[in-house]
C-alpha positions as a Markdown table, in Angstrom:
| # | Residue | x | y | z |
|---|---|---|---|---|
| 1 | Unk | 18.0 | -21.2 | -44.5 |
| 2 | Unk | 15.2 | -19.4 | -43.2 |
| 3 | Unk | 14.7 | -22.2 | -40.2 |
| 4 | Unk | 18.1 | -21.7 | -39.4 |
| 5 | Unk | 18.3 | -17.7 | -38.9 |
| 6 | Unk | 14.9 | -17.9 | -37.1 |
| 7 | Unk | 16.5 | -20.6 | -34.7 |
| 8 | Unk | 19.7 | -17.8 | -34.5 |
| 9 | Unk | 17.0 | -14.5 | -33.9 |
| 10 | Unk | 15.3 | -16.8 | -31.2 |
| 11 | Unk | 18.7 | -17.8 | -29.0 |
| 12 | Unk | 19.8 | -14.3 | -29.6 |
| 13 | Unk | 16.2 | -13.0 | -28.2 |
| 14 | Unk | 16.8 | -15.6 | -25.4 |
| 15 | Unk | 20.1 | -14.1 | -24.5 |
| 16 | Unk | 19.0 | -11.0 | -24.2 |
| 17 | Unk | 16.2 | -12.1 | -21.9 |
| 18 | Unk | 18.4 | -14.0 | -19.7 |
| 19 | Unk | 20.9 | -11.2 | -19.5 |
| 20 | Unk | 18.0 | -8.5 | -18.4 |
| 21 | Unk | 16.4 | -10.5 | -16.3 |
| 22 | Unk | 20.1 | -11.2 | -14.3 |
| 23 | Unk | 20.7 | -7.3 | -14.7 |
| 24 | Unk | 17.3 | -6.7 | -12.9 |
| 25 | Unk | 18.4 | -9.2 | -10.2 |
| 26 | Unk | 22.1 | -8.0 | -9.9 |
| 27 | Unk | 20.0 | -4.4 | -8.9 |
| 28 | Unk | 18.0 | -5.7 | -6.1 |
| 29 | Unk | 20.9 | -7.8 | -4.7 |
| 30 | Unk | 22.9 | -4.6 | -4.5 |
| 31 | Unk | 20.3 | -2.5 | -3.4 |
| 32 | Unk | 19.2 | -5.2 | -0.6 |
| 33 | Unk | 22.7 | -5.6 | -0.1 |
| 34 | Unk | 23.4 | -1.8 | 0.4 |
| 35 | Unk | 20.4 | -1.7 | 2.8 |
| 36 | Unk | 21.6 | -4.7 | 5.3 |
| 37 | Unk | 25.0 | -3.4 | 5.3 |
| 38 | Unk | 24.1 | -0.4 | 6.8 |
| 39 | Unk | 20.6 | -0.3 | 7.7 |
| 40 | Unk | 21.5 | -3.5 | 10.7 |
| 41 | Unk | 23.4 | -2.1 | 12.7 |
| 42 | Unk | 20.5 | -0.3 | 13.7 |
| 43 | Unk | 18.4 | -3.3 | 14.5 |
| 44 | Unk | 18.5 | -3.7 | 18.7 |
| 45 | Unk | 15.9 | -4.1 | 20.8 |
| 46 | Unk | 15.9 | -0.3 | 21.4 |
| 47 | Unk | 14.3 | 0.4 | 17.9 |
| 48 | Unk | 11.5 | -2.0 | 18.4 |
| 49 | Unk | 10.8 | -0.8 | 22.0 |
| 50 | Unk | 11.2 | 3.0 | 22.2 |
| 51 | Unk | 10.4 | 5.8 | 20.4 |
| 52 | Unk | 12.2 | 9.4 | 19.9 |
| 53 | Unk | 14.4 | 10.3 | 22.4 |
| 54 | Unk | 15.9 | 13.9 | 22.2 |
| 55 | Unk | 19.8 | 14.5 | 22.0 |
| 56 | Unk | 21.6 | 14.2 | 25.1 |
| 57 | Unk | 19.3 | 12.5 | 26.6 |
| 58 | Unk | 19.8 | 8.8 | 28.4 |
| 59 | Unk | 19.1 | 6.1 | 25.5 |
| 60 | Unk | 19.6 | 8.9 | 22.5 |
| 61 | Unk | 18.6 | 8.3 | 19.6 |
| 62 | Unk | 15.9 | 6.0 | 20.6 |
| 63 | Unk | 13.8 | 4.2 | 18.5 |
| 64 | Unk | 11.2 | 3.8 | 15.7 |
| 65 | Unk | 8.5 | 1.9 | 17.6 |
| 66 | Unk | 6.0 | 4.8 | 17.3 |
| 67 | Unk | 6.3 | 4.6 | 13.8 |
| 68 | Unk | 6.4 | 1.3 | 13.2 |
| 69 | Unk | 2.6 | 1.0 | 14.8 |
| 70 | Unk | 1.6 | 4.6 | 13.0 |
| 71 | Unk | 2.5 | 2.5 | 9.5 |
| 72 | Unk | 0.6 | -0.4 | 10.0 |
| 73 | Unk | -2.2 | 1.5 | 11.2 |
| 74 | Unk | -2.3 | 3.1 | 8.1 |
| 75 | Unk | -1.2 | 0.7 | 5.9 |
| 76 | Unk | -4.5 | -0.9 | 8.0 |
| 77 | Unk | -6.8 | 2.2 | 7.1 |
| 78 | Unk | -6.0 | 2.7 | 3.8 |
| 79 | Unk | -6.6 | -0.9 | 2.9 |
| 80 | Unk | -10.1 | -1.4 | 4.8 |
| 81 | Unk | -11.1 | 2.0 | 2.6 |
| 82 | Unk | -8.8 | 1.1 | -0.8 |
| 83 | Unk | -9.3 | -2.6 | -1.5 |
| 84 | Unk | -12.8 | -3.1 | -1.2 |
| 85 | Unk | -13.2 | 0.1 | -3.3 |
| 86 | Unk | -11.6 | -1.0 | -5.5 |
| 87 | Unk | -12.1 | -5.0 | -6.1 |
| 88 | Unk | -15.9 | -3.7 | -6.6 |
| 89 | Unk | -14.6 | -0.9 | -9.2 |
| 90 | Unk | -13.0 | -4.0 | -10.9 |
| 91 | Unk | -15.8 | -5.8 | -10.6 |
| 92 | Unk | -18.0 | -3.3 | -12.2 |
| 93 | Unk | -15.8 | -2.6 | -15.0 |
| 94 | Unk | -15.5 | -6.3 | -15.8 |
| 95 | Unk | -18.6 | -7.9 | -15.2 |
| 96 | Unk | -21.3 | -4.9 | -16.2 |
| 97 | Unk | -19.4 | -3.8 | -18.9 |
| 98 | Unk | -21.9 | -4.9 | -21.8 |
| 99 | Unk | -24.6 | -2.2 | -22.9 |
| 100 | Unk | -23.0 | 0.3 | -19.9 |
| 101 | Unk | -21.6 | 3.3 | -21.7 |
| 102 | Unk | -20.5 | 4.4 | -18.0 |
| 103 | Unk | -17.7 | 2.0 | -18.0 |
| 104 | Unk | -15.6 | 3.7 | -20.8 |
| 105 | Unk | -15.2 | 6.9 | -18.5 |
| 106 | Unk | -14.8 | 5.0 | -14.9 |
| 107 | Unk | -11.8 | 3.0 | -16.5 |
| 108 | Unk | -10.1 | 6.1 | -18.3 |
| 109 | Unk | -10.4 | 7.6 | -14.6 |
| 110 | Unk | -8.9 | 4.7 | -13.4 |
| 111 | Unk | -6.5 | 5.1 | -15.7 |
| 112 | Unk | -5.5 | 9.0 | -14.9 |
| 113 | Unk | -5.4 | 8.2 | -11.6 |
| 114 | Unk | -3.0 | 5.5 | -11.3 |
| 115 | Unk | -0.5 | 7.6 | -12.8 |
| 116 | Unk | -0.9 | 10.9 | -11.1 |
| 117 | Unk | 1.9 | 11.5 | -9.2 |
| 118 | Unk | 1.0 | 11.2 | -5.7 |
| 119 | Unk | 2.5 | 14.5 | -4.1 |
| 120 | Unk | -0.6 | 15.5 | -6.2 |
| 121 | Unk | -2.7 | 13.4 | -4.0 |
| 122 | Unk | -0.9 | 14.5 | -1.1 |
| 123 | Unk | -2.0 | 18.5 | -1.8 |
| 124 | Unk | -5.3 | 17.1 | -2.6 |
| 125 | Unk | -5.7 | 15.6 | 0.4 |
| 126 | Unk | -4.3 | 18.6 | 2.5 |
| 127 | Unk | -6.8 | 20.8 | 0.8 |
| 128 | Unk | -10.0 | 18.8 | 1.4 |
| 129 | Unk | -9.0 | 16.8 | 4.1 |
| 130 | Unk | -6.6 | 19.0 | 6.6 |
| 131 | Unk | -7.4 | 22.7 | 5.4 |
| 132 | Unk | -11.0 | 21.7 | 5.0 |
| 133 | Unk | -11.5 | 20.2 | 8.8 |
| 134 | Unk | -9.8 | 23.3 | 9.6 |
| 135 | Unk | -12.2 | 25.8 | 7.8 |
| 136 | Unk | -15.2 | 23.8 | 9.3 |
| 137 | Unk | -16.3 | 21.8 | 6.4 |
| 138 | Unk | -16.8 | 18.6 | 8.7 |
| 139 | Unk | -19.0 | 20.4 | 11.4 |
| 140 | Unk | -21.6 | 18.4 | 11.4 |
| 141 | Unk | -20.0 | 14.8 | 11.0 |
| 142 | Unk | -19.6 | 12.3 | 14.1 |
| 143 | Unk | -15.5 | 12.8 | 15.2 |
| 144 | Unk | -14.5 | 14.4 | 12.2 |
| 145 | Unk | -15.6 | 17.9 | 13.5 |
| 146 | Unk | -13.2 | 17.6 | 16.5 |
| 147 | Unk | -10.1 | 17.5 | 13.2 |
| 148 | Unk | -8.6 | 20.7 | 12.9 |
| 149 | Unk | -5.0 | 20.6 | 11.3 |
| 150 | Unk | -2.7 | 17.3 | 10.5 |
| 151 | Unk | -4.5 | 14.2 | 10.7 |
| 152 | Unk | -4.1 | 10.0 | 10.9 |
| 153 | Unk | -7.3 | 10.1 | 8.9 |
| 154 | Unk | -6.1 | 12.3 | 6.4 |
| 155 | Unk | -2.8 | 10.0 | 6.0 |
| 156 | Unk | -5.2 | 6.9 | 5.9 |
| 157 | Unk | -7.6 | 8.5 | 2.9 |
| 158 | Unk | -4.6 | 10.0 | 1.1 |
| 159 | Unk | -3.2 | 6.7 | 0.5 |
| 160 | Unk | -6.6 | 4.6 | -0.2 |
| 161 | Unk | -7.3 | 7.4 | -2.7 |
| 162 | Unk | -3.6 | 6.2 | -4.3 |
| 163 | Unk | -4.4 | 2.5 | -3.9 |
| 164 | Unk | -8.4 | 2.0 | -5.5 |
| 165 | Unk | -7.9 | 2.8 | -8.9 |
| 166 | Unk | -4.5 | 0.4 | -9.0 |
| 167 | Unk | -6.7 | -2.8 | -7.3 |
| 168 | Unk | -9.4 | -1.6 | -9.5 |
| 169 | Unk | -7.3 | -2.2 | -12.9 |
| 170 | Unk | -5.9 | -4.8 | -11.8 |
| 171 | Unk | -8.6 | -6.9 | -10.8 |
| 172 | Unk | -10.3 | -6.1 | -13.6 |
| 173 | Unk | -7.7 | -7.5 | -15.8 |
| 174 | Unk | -7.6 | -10.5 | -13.5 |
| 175 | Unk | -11.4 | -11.1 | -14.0 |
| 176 | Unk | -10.9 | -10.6 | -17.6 |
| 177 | Unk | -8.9 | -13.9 | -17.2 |
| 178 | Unk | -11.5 | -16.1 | -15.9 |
| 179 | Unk | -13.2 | -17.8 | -19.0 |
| 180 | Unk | -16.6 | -17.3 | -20.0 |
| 181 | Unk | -17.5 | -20.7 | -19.9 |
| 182 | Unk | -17.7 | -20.5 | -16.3 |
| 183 | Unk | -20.0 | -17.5 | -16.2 |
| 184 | Unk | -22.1 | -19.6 | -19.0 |
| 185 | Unk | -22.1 | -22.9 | -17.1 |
| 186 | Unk | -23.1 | -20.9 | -13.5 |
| 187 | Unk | -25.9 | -19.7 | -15.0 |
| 188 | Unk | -27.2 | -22.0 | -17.0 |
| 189 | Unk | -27.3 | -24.1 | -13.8 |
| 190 | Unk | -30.1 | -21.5 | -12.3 |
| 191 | Unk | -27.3 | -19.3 | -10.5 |
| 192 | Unk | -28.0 | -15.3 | -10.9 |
| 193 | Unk | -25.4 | -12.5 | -11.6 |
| 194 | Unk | -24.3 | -11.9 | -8.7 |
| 195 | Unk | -24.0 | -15.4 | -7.0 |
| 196 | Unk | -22.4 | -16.6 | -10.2 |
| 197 | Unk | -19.7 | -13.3 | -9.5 |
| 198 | Unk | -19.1 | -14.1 | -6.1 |
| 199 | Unk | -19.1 | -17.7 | -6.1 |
| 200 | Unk | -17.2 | -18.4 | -9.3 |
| 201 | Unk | -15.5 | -15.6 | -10.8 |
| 202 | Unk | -13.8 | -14.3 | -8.2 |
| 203 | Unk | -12.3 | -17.3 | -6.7 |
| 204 | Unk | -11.4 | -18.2 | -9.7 |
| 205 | Unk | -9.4 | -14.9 | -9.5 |
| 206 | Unk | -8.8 | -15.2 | -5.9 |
| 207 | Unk | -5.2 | -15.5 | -6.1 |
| 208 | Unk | -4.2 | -12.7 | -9.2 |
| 209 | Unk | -6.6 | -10.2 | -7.4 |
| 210 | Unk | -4.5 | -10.5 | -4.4 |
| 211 | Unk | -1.0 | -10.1 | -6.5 |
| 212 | Unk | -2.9 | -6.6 | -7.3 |
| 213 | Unk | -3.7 | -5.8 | -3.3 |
| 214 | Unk | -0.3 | -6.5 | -2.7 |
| 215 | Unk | 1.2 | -4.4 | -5.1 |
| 216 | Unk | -1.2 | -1.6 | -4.3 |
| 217 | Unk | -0.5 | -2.0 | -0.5 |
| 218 | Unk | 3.5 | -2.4 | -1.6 |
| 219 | Unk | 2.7 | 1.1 | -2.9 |
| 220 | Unk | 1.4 | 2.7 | -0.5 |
| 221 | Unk | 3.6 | 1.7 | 2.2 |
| 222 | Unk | 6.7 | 3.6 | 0.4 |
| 223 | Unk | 4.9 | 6.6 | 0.0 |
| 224 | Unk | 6.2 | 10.1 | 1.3 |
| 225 | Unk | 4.6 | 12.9 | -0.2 |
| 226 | Unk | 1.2 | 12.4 | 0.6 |
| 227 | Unk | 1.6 | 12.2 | 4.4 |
| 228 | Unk | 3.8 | 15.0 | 4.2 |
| 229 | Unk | 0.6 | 17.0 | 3.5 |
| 230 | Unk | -1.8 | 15.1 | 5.4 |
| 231 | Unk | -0.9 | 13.1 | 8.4 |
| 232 | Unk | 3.1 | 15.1 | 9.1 |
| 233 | Unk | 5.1 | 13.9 | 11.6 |
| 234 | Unk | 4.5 | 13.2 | 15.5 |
| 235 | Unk | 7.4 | 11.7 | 18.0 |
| 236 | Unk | 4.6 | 9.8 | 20.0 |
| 237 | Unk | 3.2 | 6.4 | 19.9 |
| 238 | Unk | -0.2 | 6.6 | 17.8 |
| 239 | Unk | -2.1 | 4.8 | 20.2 |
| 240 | Unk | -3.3 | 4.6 | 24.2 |
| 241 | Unk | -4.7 | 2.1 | 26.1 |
| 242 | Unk | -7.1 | 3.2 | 28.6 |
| 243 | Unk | -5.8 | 1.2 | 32.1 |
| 244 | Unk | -9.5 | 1.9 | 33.6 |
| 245 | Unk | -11.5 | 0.0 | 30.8 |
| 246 | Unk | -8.6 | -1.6 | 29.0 |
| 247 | Unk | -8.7 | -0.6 | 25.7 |
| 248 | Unk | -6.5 | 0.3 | 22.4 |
| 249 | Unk | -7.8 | 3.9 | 21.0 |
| 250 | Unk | -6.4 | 5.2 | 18.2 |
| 251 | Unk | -5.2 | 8.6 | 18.2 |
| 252 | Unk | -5.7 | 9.6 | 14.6 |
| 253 | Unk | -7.1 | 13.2 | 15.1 |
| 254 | Unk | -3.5 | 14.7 | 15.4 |
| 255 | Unk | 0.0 | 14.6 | 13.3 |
| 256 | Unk | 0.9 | 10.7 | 12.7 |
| 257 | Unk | 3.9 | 8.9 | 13.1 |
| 258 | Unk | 4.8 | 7.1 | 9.8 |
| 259 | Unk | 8.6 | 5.1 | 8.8 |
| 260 | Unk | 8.8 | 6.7 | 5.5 |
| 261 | Unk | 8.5 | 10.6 | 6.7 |
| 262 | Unk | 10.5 | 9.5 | 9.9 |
| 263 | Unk | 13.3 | 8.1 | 8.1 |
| 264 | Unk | 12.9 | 11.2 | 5.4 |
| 265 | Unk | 13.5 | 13.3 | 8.6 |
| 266 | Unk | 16.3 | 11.4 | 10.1 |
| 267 | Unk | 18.2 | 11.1 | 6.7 |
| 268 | Unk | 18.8 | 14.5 | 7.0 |
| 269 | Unk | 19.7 | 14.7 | 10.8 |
| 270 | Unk | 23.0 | 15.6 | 11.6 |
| 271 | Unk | 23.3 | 12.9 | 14.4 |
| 272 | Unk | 25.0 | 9.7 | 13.0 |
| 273 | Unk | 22.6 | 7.0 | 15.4 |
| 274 | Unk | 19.5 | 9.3 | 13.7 |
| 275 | Unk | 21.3 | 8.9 | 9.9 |
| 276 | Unk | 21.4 | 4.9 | 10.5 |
| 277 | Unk | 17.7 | 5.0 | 12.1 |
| 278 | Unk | 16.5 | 6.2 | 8.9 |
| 279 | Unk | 18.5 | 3.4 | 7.1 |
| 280 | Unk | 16.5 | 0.5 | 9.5 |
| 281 | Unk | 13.7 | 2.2 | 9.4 |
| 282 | Unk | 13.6 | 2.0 | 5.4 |
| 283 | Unk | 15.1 | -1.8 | 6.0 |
| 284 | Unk | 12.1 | -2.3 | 8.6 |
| 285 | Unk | 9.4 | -0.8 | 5.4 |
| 286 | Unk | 10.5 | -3.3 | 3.5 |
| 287 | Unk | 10.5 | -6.4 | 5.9 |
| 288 | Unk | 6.6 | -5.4 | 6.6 |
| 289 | Unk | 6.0 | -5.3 | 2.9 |
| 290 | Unk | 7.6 | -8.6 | 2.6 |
| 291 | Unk | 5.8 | -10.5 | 5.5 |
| 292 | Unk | 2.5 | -8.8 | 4.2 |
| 293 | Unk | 3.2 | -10.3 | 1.2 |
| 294 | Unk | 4.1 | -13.7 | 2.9 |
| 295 | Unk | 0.7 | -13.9 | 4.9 |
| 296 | Unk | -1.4 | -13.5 | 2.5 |
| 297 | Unk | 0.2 | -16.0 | 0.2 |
| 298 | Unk | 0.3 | -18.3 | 3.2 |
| 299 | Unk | -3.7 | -17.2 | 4.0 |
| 300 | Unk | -4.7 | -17.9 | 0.1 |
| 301 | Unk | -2.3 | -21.1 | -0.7 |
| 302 | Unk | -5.5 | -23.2 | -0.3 |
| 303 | Unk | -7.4 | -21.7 | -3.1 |
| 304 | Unk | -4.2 | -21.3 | -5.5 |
| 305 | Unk | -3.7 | -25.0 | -5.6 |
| 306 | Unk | -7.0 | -25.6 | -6.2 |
């Protein structure tokens, strides 16, 4: 009797799971769905190639291209600042945890800041980073000191600040993972701390730690707020190439050009072609996400198998 109403709780448990998990996919097919349907008609060559182009103007509305580089670029700078940050943060809290109270509090700050909302982050990083420059606070610091108001820097910051603590959790849970007898059998083979760390645990972890990037940089990508305060909104491409000495400079010390303020802008344009650029520029977000998410698979497939 008692076999057979545990075998009923477990199909009924099952069912449940399959019908959630079906519920879950029927959302994202609709919301993909939604998103095609409306989001490419949008997609031409124009959106790729151009960038604004003011009402009644030859070739209105123009494109997104301008904000399709500023994205990257900070997608770019917040990850060269975020991830390593953070991996070591993970690394910290997982491997030097034993007889170090200082743990406890770095992982309850982790903690706090993973879940602070990020329009927090975004006034943050307008105080310190775009009212700051502004009041002189970077005088004395190589490039900084010629920032005075909206910023690619500050847009780039904003969102590492968002992204460390998450990689940070993350691979410190994915360390967790890895089993001791590795660490043991590393060492006892002469290895020290750190070579055993960076030779064993982590690409032991190599492929979970990068799950966590991803999702950080997944993120990060979708964020509005925080470049609402810091980097704004500019109709130019966020880069020049010099034609003397040809070269790409980044042209971070001004407002930046990003898809999700862009299409937060155009959304609520009363032009149609600008309504449906905001839909393919939020369709274009999450191709980038998804091919970001792709390459890196692709990059670390070779350690995953093994």
């Amino acid at each position: 009797m008692h076999n057979t109403v545990a075998r009923v709780i477990s199909r009924i448990m099952y069912g449940v799971c399959i019908a959630c998990t079906v519920a879950i996919l029927a959302v994202l097919v609709l919301v993909t769905g939604y998103l095609l349907s409306i989001g490419v008609s949008a997609l031409h060559w124009s959106f790729f190639s151009t960038d604004f182009i003011a009402l009644g103007q030859p070739g209105a509305p123009g494109g997104m291209r301008n904000a399709i580089v500023g994205t990257l670029v900070l997608i770019a700078l917040a990850s060269v600042v975020g991830v390593p940050a953070g991996i070591l943060c993970g690394i910290f809290l997982s491997e030097y945890e034993a007889g170090n109270w200082f743990t406890t509090p770095v992982r309850f700050v982790c903690d706090v800041l993973a879940g602070v909302p990020s329009i927090v982050v975004g006034v943050l990083g307008y105080e310190v980073l775009v009212a700051g420059a502004a009041k002189g606070w970077y005088h004395y610091v190589p490039y900084f000191n010629q920032i005075s108001g909206y910023n690619g820097w500050a847009g780039g910051l904003a969102l590492a600040f968002i992204m460390l603590p998450i990689v940070a959790r993350t691979t410190e849970e994915m360390l967790l993972l890895v089993p001791n007898s590795y660490r043991e059998a590393s060492i006892a083979l002469g290895a020290t701390k750190a070579t055993t760390i960076l030779k064993v645990v982590l690409p032991s972890a190599t492929a979970s730690i990068v799950t966590g990037v991803m999702l950080a940089v997944a993120r990060v990508a979708g964020e509005t707020a925080p470049l609402l305060f810091t980097a704004l909104i500019s109709q130019s491409m966020p880069i020049e190439v010099n034609g003397t000495f040809p070269y790409i400079h980044l042209l971070l010390n001004g407002p930046f050009p990003t898809l999700t303020v862009q299409a937060y802008n155009y959304a609520q344009d009363i032009d149609p072609g600008r309504q449906k650029l905001a839909w393919a520029g939020i369709l274009m977000l999450i191709f980038i996400v998804f091919v970001l998410n792709l390459g890196v698979r692709f990059a670390t497939r070779t350690r995953r198998k093994a």
